[in-house]
N, C-alpha and C positions, 0 to 999 in steps of 0.2 A: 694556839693550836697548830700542830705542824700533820701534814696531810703529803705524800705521795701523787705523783704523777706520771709515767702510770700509776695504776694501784699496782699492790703485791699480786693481780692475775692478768697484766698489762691494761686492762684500760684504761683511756684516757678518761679525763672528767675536763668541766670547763666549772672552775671554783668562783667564778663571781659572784655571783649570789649569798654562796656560803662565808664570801671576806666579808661582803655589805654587811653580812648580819652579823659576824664577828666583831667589825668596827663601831657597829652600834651599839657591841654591848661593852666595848671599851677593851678587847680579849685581841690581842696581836697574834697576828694570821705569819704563818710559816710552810713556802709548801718547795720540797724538795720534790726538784725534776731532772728529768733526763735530758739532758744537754741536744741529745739527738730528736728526741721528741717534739723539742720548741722548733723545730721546722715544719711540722704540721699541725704544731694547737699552739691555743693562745699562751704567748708568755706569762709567768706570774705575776708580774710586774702590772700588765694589763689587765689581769684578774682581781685587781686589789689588793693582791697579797703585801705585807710589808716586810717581810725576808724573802728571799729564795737562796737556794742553794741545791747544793749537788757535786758530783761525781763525774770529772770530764776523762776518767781513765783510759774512755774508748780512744780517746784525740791522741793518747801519750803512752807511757811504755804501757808491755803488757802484765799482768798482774801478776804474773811467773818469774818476771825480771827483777823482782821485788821493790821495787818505789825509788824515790816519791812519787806518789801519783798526785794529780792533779785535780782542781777541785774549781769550784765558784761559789762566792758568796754576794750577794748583793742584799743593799735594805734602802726602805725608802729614805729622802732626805733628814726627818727627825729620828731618826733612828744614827746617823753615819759617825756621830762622832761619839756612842757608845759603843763602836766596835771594835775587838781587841784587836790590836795589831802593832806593827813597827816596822816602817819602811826602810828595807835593807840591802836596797841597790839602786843605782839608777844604769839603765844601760839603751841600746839602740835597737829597734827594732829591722826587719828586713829591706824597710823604705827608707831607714836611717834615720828614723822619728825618736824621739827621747821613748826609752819606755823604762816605768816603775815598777819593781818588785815588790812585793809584799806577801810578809809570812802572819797568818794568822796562832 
């Protein structure tokens, strides 16, 4: 089941309860969030959820500049290595730390 965060009239929810009952019925929880939002409510992640995802477009160009825009994906541990992908750079970040690319 995939679920919003906000909803579609901004508000927040807190989905814990609604993953618990999810997981018990064996039905994988999906809740796309606002990247901005997870500064004042709980992460999906800490919700139970075992995807999240979302739209980091606010961090990166604007949506007039036409793309790529930027995105997140994340899933819990049994899920990471059914996720499509192919890492297609290695490069340094601003501290000069190794950082990985990846296109899904």
């Amino acid at each position: 089941m995939i679920f919003q965060n906000p909803d579609n009239i901004g508000n927040l929810h807190n989905y814990t309860a609604l993953c618990d009952k999810l997981r018990e019925n064996g039905v994988i929880s999906v809740i796309n969030a606002d990247i901005l939002s997870l500064a004042i409510v709980k992460p999906p992640g800490e919700m139970g959820a075992d995807i999240a995802c979302g739209n980091v477009q606010r961090f990166g160009l604007p949506m007039a500049f036409g793309g790529p825009h930027p995105g997140y994906f994340a899933v819990k541990d049994r899920f990471k290595r059914k996720m499509p992908g192919r890492i297609i750079g290695v490069s340094k970040d601003a501290d000069g730390d190794v950082a990985i690319r990846m296109t899904l």
